[in-house]
GUMAR-381883 format. One line per 2 residues: their letters; for each residue x, y, z of C-alpha. Coordinates in nm, 2 decimals. Example, Ala and Ser with C-alpha at 12.3 -4.5 7.8 and 13.67 -1.06 7.14 Angstrom:
BEGIN
as	1.23:-0.45:0.78; 1.37:-0.11:0.71 .
This chain:
BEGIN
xx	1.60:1.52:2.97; 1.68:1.21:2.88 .
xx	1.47:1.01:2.62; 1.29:0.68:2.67 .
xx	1.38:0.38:2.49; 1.08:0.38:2.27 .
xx	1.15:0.77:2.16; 1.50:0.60:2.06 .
xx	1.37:0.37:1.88; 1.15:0.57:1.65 .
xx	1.42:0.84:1.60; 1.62:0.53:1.45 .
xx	1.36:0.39:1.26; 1.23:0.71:1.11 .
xx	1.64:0.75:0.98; 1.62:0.44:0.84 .
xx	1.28:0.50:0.63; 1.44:0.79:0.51 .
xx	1.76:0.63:0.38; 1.58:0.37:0.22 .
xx	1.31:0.59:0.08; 1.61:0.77:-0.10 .
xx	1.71:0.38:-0.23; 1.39:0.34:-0.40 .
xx	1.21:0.61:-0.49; 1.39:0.68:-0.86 .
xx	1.36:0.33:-0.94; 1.10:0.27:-1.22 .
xx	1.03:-0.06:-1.06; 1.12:-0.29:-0.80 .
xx	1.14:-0.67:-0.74; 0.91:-0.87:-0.53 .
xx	1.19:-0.97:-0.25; 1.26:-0.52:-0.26 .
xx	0.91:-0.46:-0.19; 0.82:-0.71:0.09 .
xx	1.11:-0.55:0.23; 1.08:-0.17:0.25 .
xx	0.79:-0.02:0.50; 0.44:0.04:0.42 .
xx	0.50:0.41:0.40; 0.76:0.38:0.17 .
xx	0.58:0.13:-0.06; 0.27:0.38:-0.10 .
xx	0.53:0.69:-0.20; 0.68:0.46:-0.46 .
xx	0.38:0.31:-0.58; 0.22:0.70:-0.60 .
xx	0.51:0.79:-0.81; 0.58:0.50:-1.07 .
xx	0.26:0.26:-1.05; -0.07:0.43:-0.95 .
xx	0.01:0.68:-1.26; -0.03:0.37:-1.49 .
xx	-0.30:0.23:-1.35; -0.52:0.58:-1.32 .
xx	-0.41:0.63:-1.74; -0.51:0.28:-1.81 .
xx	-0.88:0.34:-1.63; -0.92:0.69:-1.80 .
xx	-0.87:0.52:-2.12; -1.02:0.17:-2.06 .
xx	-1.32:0.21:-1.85; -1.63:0.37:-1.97 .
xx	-1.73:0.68:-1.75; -1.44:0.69:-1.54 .
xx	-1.35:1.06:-1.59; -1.68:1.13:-1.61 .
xx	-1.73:0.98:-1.24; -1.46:1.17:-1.12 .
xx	-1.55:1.48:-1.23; -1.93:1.46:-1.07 .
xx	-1.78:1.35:-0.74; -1.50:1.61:-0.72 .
xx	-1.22:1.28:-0.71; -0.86:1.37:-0.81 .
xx	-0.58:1.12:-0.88; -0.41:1.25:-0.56 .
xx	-0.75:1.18:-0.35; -0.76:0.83:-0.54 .
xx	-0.42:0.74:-0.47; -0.43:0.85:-0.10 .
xx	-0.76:0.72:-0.03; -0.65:0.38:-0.21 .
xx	-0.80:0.29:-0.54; -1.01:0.00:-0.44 .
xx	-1.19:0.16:-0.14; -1.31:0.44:-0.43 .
xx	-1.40:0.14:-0.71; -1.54:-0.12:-0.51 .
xx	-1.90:-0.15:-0.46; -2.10:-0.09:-0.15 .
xx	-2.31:-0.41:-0.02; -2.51:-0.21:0.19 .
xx	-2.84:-0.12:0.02; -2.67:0.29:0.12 .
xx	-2.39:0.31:-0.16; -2.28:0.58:-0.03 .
xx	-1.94:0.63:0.06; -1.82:0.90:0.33 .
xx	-1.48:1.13:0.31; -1.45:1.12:0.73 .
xx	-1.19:1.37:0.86; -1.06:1.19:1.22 .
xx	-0.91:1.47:1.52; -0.71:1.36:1.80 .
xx	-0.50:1.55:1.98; -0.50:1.83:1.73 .
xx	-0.41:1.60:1.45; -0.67:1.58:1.12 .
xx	-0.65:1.24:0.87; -0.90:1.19:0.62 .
xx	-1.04:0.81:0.51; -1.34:0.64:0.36 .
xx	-1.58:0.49:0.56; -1.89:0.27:0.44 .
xx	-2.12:0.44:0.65; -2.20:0.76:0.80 .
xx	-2.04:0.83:1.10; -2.05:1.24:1.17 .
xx	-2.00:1.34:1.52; -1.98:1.05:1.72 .
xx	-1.68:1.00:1.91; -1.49:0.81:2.17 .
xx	-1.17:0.85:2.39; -0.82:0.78:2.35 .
xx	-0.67:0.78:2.69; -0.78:1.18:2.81 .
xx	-0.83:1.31:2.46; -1.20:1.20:2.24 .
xx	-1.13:1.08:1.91; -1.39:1.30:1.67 .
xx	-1.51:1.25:1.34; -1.64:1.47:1.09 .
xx	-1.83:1.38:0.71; -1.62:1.59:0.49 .
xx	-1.85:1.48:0.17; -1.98:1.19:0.03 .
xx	-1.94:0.99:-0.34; -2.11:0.64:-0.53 .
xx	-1.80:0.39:-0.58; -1.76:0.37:-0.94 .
xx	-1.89:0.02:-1.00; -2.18:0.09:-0.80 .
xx	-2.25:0.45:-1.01; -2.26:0.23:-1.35 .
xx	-2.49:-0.03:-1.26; -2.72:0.27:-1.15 .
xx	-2.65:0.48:-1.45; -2.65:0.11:-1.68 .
xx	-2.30:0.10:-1.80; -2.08:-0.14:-1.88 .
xx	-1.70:-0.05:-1.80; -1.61:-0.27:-2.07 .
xx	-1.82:-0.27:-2.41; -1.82:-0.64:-2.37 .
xx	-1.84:-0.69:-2.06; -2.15:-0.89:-1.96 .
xx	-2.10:-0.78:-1.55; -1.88:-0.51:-1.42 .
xx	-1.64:-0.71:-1.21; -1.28:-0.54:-1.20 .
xx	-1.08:-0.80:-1.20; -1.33:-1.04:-1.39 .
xx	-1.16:-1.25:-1.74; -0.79:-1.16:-1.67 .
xx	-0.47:-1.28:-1.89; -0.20:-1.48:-1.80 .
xx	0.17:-1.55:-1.94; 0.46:-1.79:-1.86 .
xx	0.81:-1.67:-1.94; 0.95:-1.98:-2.12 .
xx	1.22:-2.13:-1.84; 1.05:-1.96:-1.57 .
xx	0.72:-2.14:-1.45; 0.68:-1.90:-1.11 .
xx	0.74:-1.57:-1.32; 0.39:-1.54:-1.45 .
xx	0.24:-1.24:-1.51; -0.12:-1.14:-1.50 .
xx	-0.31:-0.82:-1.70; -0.68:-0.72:-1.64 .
xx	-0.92:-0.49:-1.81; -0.72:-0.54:-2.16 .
xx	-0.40:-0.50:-2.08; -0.30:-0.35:-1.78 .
xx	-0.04:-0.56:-1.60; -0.02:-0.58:-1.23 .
xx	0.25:-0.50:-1.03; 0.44:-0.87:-0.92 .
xx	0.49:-0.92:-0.62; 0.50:-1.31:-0.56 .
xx	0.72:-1.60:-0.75; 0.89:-1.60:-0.38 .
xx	0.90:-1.72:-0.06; 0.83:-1.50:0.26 .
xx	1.01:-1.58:0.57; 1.05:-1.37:0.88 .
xx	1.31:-1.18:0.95; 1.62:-1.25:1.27 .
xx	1.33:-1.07:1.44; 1.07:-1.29:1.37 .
xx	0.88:-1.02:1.16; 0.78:-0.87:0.81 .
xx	0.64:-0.56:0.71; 0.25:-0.57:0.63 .
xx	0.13:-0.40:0.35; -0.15:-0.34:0.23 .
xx	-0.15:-0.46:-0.12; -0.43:-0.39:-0.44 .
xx	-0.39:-0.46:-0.79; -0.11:-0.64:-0.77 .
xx	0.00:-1.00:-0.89; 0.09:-1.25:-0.61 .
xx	0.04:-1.54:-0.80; 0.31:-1.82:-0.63 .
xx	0.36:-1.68:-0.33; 0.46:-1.90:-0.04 .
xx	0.48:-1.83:0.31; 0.71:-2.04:0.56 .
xx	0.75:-1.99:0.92; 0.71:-1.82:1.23 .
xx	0.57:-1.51:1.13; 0.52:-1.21:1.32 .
xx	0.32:-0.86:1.17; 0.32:-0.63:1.54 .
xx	-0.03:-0.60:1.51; 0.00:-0.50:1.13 .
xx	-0.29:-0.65:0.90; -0.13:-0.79:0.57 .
xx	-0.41:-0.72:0.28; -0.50:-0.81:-0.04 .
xx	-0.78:-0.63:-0.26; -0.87:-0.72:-0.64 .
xx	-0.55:-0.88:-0.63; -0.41:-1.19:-0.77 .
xx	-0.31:-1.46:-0.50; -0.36:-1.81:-0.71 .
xx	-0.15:-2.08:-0.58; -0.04:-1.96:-0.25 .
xx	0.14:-2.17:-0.01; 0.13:-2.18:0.35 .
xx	0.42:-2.40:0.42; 0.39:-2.42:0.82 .
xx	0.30:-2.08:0.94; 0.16:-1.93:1.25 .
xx	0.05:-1.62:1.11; -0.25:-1.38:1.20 .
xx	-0.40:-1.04:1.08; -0.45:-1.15:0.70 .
xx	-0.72:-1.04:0.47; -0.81:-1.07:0.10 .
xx	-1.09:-0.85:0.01; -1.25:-0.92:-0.42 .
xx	-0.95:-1.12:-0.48; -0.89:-1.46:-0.63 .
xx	-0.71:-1.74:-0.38; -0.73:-2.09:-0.66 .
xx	-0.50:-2.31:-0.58; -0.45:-2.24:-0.19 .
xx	-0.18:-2.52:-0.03; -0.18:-2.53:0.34 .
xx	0.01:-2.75:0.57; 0.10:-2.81:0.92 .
xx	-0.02:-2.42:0.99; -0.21:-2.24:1.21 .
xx	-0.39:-1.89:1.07; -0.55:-1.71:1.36 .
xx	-0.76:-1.35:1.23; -0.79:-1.45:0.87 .
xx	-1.10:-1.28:0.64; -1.22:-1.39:0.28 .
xx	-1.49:-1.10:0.18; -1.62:-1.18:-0.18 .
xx	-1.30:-1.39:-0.32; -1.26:-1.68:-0.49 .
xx	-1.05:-1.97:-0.27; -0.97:-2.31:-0.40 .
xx	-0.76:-2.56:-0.27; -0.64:-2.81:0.05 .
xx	-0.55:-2.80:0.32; -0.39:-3.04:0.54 .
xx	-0.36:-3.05:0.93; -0.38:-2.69:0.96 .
xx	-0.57:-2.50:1.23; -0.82:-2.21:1.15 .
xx	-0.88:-2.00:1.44; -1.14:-1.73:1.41 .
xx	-1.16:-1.72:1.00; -1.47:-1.48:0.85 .
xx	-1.59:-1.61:0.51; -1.79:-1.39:0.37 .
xx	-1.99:-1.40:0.00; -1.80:-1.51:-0.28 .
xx	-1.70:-1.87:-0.35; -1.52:-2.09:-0.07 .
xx	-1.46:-2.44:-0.19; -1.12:-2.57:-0.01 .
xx	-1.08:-2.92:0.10; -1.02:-2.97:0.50 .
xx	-0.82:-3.31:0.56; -0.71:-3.32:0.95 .
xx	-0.75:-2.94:1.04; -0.98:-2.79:1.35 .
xx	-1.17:-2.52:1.30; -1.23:-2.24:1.59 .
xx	-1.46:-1.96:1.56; -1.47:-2.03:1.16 .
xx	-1.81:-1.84:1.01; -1.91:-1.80:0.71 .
xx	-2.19:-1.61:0.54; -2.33:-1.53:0.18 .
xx	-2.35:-1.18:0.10; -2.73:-1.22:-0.04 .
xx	-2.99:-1.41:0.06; -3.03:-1.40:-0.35 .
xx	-2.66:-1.61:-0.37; -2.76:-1.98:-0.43 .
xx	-2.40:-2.09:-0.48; -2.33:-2.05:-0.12 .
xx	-2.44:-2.45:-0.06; -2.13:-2.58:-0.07 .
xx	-1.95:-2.33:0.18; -2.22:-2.43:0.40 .
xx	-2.15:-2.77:0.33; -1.81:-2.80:0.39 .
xx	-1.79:-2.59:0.73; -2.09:-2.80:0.85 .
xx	-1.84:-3.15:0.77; -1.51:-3.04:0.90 .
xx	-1.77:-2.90:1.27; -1.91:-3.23:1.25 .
xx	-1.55:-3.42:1.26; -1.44:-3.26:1.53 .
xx	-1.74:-3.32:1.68; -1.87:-2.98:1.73 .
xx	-2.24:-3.06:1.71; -2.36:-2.71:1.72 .
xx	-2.20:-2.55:1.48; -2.23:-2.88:1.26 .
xx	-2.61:-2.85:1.32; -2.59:-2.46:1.24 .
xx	-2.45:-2.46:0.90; -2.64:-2.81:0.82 .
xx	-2.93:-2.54:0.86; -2.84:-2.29:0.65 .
xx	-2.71:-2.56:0.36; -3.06:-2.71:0.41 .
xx	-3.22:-2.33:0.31; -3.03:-2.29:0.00 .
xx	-3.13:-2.62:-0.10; -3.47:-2.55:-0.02 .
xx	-3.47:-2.15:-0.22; -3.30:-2.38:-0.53 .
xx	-3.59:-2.61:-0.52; -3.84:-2.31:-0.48 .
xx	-3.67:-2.16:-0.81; -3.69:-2.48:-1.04 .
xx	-4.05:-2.47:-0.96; -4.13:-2.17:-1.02 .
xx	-3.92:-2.16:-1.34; -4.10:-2.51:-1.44 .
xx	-4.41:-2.47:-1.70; -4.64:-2.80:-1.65 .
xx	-4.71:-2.98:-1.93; -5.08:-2.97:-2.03 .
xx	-5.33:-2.99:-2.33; -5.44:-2.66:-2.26 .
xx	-5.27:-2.39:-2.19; -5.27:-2.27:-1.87 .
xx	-5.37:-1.95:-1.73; -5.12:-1.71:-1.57 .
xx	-5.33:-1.77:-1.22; -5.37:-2.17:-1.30 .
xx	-4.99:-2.18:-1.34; -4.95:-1.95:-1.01 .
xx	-5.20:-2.17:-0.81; -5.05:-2.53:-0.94 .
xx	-4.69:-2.41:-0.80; -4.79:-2.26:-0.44 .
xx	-4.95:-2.58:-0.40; -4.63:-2.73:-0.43 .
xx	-4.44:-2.49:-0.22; -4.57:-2.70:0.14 .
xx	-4.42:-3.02:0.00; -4.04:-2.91:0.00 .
xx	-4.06:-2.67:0.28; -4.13:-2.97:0.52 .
């Protein structure tokens, strides 16, 4: 019988991974042009074997709790590593921290993966076989099970943000070889200081990255991911460049973007959930871009936004404003009335929640003191004026 093209292919590529697995995997470490290079698989079995260790020994000894956490939830370094260590850290935003071990059959085939919400038995088909899933347990993220319990994962700490206050160093002679620690002292794996340009294929290999330093990374070109997300969680990706790219299917999840440089590029399926971003950009198009908490303050000169939202993550988060602000500007310029008119709305409700606050956090001067329910009673009276 003879095989198709696409069973060919795989055979080929599946030699390949091999051989270069075999390249790599006894290296203690590996330079930013080696790893954008090998596969996604291949990266995960290295990292499993010379990084994650480090980082796992560094959180055992660094961060209050952490074996303590493991040990209620029943979480080994091998379920950590294969899980991914953000999706076991982060915290929940949904008001359930819960997380969910789902085990996933399809055509007699079990994975395992964390899902944010509970999802037992329901399914759905893949061609003539149903996809079924299964809540193998459940665990708190370890952020969220200190603020419940009150702990600080640093003693000093005055929030308990992973990648909060981290350390930087410039190698004298070499400005783009910076390196960046967190949580006193652990350094992140490099893996920018380069440029990323597609291959005679048009095409780089994805990865998802966390904990790593991408600081100086620039992206030029045509680039092509075959339907691959590229990702970036409590990572470091400060002064990125997007040198004129079409790319799509990129993410950054907790991570800080200061500095971004875009020009002439077009980014279609971009997400920014709870990062820092900072920056310009420059005749660049922005084509169905999610924005979601955190703080988004880049500066839009020529560029046309499509299906560009943005949310806070709280009705709580009073910084949001200026997101708000600068979507409803660049809508506005292009003449996009009601999306202009939309985000004017929701900059307008912030302002007004601010407002609320400094009233309510004013004490009126008087003689006399005031009671507690002449104080309450002088600042709902107030309340009617700014809500108009």
């Amino acid at each position: 019988m003879h095989k198709r093209p696409y069973e060919i292919y795989e055979e080929i590529r599946k030699e390949e991974e091999v051989e270069e697995l075999a390249s790599i995997i006894d290296k203690p470490s590996l330079e930013p042009n080696e790893i954008w290079k090998i596969s996604e698989n291949n990266f995960l079995k290295w990292r499993k074997k010379h990084d994650y260790p480090k980082i796992l020994n560094h959180f055992s000894n660094k961060l209050n709790g952490f074996e303590d956490w493991k040990k209620e939830f029943k979480l080994d370094n091998e379920s950590l590593m294969s899980f991914g260590l953000s999706n076991c850290i982060n915290p929940n935003p949904a008001k359930d921290k819960r997380k969910f071990i789902i085990e996933r059959t399809w055509e007699n085939e079990k994975i395992r993966f964390i899902f944010y919400q509970n999802i037992d038995g329901r399914s759905y088909n893949l061609g003539p076989n149903p996809v079924k899933h299964k809540v193998v347990s459940s665990f708190i993220g370890y952020i969220d099970w200190c603020n419940s319990n009150g702990i600080k994962i640093m003693n000093d700490w005055a929030d308990n943000g992973i990648i909060s206050r981290p350390s930087t160093s410039h190698p004298v002679g070499s400005p783009l070889s910076v390196k960046v620690s967190i949580l006193d002292g652990l350094e992140l794996l490099k893996i920018g200081g380069i440029e990323i340009k597609a291959d005679n294929f048009g095409l780089i290999k994805p990865k998802y990255f966390e904990f790593v330093n991408a600081n100086y990374l620039t992206l030029s070109g045509r680039i092509a991911t075959q339907n691959h997300q590229l990702v970036f969680e409590n990572s470091f990706v400060n002064k990125l460049t997007c040198d004129r790219i079409d790319l799509a299917l990129v993410q950054f999840n907790n991570s800080s973007v200061l500095d971004f440089y875009s020009v002439d590029s077009s980014m279609q399926q971009w997400a920014f959930n709870f990062c820092g971003v900072t920056g310009k950009a420059y005749n660049s198009d922005f084509n169905t871009v999610s924005i979601y908490g955190g703080d988004f303050s880049l500066d839009f000169k020529d560029c046309t936004f499509y299906k560009v939202d943005a949310r806070q993550s709280s009705p709580k988060d009073l910084t949001y404003e200026s997101t708000y602000r600068t979507l409803k500007m660049v809508y506005a310029n292009q003449e996009d009335d009601k999306k202009a008119i939309e985000y004017f709305l929701l900059e307008k409700a912030i302002e007004r929640q601010k407002i609320k606050k400094e009233i309510f956090n004013y004490r009126r001067w008087a003689i006399f003191r005031e009671t507690k329910k002449e104080e309450f009673v002088h600042k709902i009276k107030l309340i009617p004026i700014i809500s108009q």
